[in-house]
N, C-alpha and C positions, 0 to 999 in steps of 0.2 A: 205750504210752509210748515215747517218742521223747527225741534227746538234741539240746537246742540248741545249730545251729549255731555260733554265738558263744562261748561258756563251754561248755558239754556238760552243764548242769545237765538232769537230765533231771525232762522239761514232759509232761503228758497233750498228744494228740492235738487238743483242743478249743480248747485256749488258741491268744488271738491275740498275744500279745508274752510274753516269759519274765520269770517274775517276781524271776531272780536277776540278771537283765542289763538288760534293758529292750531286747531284740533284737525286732524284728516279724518272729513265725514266720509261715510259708504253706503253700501246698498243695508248696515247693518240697522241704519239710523232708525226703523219702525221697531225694532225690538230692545234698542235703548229707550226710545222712550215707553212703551210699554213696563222696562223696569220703573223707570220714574213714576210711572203712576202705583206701579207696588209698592215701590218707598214712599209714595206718600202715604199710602193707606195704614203701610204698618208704624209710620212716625205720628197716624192718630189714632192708630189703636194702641200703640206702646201708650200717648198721651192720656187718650181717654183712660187705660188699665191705670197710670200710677196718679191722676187723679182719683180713682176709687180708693187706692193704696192708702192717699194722703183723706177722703175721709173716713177712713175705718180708723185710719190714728189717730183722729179727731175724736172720733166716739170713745177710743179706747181710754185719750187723754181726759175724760169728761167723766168716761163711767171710775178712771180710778182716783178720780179726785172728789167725787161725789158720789161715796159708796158710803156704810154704816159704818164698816170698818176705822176708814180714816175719818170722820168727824167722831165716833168716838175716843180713838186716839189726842185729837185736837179739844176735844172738849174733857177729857181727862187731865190732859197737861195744863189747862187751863184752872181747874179745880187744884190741881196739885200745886202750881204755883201760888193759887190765892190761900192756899191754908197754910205753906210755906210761909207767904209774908206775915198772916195773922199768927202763928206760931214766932217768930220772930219779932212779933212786936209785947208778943203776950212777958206781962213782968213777973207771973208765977212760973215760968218755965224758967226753968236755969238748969246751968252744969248737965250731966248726963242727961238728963231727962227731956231738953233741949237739940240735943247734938242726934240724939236717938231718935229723934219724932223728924226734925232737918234732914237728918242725912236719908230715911227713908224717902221724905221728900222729894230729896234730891232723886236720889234713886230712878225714882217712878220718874220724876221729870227727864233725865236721859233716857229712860226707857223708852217713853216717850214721844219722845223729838227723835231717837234713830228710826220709829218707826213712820212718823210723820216725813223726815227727808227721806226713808225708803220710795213712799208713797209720792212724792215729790221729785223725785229724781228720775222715777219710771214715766212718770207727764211728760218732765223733760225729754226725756227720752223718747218716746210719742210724736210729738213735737218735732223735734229735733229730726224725726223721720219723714214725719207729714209736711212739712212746711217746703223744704224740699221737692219734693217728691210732688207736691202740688205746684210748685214753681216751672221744674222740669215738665212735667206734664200738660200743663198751659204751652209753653214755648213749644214744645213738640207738636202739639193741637192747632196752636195759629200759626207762628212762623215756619215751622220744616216743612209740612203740607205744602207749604207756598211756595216756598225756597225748592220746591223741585222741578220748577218750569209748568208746573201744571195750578190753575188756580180755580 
C-alpha cells in the first residue's frame, strides 16, 4: 500500500487512478512519496528554525525592556514629573521663575517619554515578530509534518 500523491488517501499498488481523487497513479508513485517525506522534514526544520527565530525575539523583547538604559529613562521621567508637581504647587514660585523651572520640566519629561516609547515600540516590535513566527512554527512542526501522508 502506497499513499497518493495528490490527497495521501492510501491506494493498493495495482490501482491505476485513486479512487478518492481521481489522480492517475504510475510506476512514479515511490518517488512521490519519497518527496513527501522531504516536505515533511523541511516543514519541521522550517518549524523548529522560526521557533528559534520567535525565541531570540523573546530575549531581545526582555533584554530591551530591561536594560539600564530604559529604567533609567523611566525613573528620570518619573522624578521629573514629581518635581514638576511640587514645583507647581510651591506658592514662592511665581511668574518667570515658575514658567522657567515648568517648562524645563516639561522638557526633560518629553524627552523622556520619546525615549521610553523608542524603547517600547522596539518590544513591540519583537513581539510582533516572535509571536508569529512562533505561531507559524508550531503549525509547521505538528500539523504539515502530518499533513503529508506520512506520520
Amino acid at each position: 500500500m502506497n499513499n497518493c500523491p495528490e490527497c495521501g488517501n492510501l491506494v493498493t499498488e495495482s490501482i491505476k487512478t485513486c479512487p478518492n481523487c481521481g489522480y492517475e497513479i504510475n510506476s512514479n508513485i515511490k518517488i512521490k512519496t519519497s518527496n513527501k517525506i522531504n516536505n515533511k522534514y523541511f516543514f519541521r526544520t522550517t518549524g523548529i528554525v522560526l521557533c528559534l527565530l520567535s525565541v531570540v525575539m523573546f530575549l531581545l523583547t526582555y533584554n530591551t525592556l530591561d536594560n539600564e538604559n530604559y529604567q533609567f529613562y523611566l525613573s528620570h521621567y518619573e522624578e521629573c514629573e514629581q518635581n514638576y508637581n511640587e514645583a507647581k504647587e510651591n506658592p514662592y514660585l511665581t511668574g518667570s521663575t515658575y514658567s522657567i523651572i515648568s517648562s524645563s520640566y516639561e522638557r526633560m519629561m518629553n524627552d523622556d517619554e520619546s525615549k521610553i516609547w523608542s524603547y517600547r515600540i522596539k518590544a513591540i516590535i519583537y513581539c510582533g515578530i516572535g509571536i508569529p513566527s512562533l505561531i507559524t512554527g508550531l503549525v509547521f512542526i505538528i500539523k504539515k509534518g502530518r499533513n503529508n501522508g506520512i506520520n
